[in-house]
VEXDREN-2710 file (C-alpha; in Angstrom, 1 decimal):
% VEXDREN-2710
k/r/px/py/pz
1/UNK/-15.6/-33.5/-20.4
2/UNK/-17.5/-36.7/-20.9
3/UNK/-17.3/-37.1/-24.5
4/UNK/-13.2/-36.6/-23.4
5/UNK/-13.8/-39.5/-21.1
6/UNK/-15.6/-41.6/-23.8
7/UNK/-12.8/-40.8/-26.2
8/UNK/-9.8/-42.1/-23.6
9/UNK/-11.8/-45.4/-23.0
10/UNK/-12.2/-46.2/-26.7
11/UNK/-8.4/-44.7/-27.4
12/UNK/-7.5/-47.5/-24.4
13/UNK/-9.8/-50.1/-25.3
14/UNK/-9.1/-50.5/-28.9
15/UNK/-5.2/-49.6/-29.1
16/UNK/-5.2/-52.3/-26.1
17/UNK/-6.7/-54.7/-28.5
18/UNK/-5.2/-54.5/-31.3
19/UNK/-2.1/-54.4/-29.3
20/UNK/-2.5/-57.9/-28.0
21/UNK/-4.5/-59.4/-31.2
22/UNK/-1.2/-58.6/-33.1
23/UNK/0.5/-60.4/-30.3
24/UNK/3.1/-57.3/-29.4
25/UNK/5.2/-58.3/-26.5
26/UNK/5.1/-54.9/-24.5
27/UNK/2.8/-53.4/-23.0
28/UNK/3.0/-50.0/-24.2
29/UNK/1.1/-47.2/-23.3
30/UNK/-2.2/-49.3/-22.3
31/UNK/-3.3/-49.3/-18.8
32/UNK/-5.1/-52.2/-18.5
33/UNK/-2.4/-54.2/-20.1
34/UNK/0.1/-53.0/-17.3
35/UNK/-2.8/-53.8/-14.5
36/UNK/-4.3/-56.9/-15.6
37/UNK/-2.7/-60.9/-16.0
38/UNK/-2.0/-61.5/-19.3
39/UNK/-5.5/-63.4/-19.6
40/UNK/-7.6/-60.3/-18.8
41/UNK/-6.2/-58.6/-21.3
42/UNK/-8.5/-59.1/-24.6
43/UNK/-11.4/-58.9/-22.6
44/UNK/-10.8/-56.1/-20.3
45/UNK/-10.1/-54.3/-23.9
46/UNK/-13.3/-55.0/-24.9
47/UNK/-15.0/-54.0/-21.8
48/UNK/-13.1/-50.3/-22.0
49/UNK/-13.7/-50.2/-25.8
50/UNK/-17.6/-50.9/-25.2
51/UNK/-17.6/-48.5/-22.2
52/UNK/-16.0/-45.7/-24.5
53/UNK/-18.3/-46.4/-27.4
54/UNK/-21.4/-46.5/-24.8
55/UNK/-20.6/-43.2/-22.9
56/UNK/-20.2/-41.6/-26.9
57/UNK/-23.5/-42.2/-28.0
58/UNK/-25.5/-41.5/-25.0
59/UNK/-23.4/-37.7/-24.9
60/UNK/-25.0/-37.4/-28.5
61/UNK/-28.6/-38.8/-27.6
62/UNK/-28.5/-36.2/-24.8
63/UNK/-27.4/-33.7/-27.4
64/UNK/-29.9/-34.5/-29.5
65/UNK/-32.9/-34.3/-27.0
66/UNK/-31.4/-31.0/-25.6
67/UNK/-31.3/-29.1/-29.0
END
C-alpha cells in the first residue's frame, strides 16, 4: 500500500511537471494543477514528485533492514 502511495505521488508529481514545463494549456488528469493558481503549479509538482520519490526509498530501506 505505501509503495502504491509513493508511486501515485511521483505519477502526479512528474506528469504535473512536465505538463506545465511543456506549457500544455489543460490541466489534464493532474490534481494539483486543478487545485492550485497557476503559480503553484511547478512547485507544488516538485513537492509531490519529491514526496513520491521520498516515501519509495524509505519502503526499500525498511525492506532492506527487515530481510
Amino acid at each position: 500500500m505505501i509503495e502504491l502511495i509513493g508511486i501515485l505521488l511521483v505519477v502526479q508529481g512528474g506528469g504535473g511537471l512536465i505538463n506545465r514545463l511543456a506549457g500544455a494549456g489543460h490541466p489534464s488528469w493532474f490534481v494539483q494543477l486543478h487545485v492550485l493558481p497557476a503559480q503553484f503549479h511547478v512547485v507544488a509538482s516538485l513537492v509531490l514528485l519529491a514526496a513520491g520519490v521520498a516515501v519509495l526509498f524509505a519502503h526499500q530501506a525498511r525492506k532492506r533492514r527487515r530481510g
